[in-house]
N, C-alpha and C positions, 0 to 999 in steps of 0.2 A: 721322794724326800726321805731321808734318811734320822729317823727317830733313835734317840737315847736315852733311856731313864734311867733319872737318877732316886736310887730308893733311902729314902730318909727315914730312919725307926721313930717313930711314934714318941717314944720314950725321949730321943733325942731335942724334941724340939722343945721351946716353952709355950706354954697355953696362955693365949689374949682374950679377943671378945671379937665379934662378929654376930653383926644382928642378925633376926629371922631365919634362923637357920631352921628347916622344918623338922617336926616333933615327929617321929618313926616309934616302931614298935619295939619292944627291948629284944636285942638280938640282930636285928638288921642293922647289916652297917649303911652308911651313910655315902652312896659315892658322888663327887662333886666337881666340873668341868670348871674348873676357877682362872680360865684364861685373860679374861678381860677382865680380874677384879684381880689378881694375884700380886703382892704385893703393893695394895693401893692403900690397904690398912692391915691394923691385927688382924688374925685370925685364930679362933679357938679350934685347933685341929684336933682334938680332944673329942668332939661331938663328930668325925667322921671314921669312915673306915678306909677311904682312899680318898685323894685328891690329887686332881692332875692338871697340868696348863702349861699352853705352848708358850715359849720366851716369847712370839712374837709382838707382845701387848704391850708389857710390861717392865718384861726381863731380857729383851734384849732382841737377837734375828730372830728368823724362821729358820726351821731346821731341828731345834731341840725340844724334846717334853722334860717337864722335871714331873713326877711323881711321886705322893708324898702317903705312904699305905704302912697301914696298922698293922704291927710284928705278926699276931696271931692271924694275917689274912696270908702269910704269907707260906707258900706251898702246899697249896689246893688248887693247883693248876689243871686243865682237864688232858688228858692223854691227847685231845688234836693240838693243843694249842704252841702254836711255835713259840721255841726255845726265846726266840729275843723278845716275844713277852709274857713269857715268864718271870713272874718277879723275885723267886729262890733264883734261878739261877742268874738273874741280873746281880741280886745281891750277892750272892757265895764270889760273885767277880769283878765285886766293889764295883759295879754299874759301868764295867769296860769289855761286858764279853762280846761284843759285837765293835769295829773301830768307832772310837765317840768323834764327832763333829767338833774337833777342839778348836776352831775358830769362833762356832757358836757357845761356847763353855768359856774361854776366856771371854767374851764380851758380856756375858750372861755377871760372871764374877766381876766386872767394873761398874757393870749395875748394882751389882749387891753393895759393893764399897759406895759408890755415890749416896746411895740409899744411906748408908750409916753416916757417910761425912755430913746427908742433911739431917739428921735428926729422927732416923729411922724411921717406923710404921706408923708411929703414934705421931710422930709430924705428918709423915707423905700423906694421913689420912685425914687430919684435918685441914690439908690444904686441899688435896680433893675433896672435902664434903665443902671448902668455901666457893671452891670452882663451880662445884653443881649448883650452890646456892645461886650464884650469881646467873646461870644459864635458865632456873626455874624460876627465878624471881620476874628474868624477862619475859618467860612466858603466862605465866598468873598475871602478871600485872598490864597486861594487853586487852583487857578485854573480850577475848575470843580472839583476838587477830591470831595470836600463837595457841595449836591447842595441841596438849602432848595426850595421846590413844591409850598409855601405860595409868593404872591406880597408883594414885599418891604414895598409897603405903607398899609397893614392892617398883618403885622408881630405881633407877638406876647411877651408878653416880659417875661409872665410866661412860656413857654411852646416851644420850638424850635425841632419841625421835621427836620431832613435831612436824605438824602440817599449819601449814597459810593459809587464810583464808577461809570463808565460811563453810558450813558441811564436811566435805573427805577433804574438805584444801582447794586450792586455787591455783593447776600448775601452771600459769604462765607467772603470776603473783614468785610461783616456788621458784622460775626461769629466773626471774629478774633479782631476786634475793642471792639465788646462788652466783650468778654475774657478778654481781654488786660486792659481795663476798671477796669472791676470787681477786678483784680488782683492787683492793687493800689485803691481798694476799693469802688470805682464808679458802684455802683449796681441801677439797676430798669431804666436803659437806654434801654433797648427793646420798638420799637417804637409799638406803639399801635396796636394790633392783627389785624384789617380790613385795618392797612398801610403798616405796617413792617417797615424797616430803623433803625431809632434811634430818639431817643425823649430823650430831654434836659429838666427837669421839675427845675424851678427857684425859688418857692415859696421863701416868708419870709424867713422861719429858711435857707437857702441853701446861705451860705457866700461868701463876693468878694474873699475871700482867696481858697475858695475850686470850684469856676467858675475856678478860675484863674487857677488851676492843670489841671481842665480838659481842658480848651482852652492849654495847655502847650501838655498836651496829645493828643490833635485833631491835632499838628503842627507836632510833633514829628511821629506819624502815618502815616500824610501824605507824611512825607518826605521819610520814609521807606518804602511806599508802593505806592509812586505816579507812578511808572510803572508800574502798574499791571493791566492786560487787565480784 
């Protein structure tokens, strides 16, 4: 797969808000793997020193990184490190010195437009925090049936683990959920192969209208099947 970074000066962007971003020592930058959260809300890019995330989450296919690194981190490269990531010489070639994936860059840029035609970060983010709401409400309000393994306070708002059922889960309980799912058309809920459970993915394009079927479905599940050892 074929990588292109694009390097965005520091200077250039404007500074949001972004919670919890962890408190480091003065001096150390900050670097931060922003794939699955990348354009879901603001962010204060201000508090890191590099930030990087593949389009395919958020921003569009697979195929492209964008890269987002702080002016003074830039050419301190080490003598092994190959020329195409190097970030001076990415930059000194306006992010083309290697051929860029322009199929994944134009579609990258219609993401960024839709994103503005809805109302930019500060909307895409609070419909993503109403989406999570609606996916975390199903599961507090279960009783145990749904129990998500992540602390409250570093939850996630693209991306929602839980398990069925009492203890680690109940995977035939988890079989019949994801059926059940699939068959009102909720596909790629299989929770990630080294968890298992069920995994809720939120991105961008995934609407309040179709969160809101599946929190309808997570309720209706568990009322059918909250007896079940």
């Amino acid at each position: 797969m074929q990588l292109t970074f694009i390097i965005v000066l520091m200077k250039q962007l404007k500074v949001s808000n972004l919670k919890k971003v962890p408190e480091i020592p003065t001096g150390v930058p900050l670097v931060a793997d922003i794939s699955s959260n990348a354009l879901s809300e603001p962010v204060d890019v201000s508090k890191h020193g590099l930030l990087f995330a593949g389009t395919q989450k958020n921003l569009g296919t697979s195929g492209l990184t964008i890269v987002v690194v702080r002016d003074d981190l830039i050419g301190h490269a080490e003598r092994t490190c190959p020329s195409v990531f190097d970030y001076k010489v990415q930059h000194q070639a306006n992010s083309v010195y290697n051929t860029p994936p322009v199929f994944n860059i134009y579609i990258a840029n219609l993401v960024l437009e839709w994103l503005k035609d809805n109302g930019g970060l500060q909307e895409i983010g609070r419909r993503n925090e109403q989406k999570a709401k609606l996916i975390y409400d199903a599961i507090e309000n279960s009783n145990g049936f749904y129990h998500c393994p992540v602390d409250k306070g570093y939850r996630s708002r693209m991306n929602i683990p839980f398990r069925i059922g009492p203890n680690n889960g109940n995977e035939e309980l988890e079989k019949k959920f994801l059926k059940g799912a699939e068959e009102k058309g909720m596909i790629s809920l299989k929770g990630y192969r080294t968890v298992g459970g069920v995994r809720v993915s939120l991105y961008n394009a995934v609407t309040i209208e179709e969160t809101a079927g599946l929190a309808e479905f997570m309720n209706e599940f568990y009322t059918a099947n909250e007896n079940v050892e």
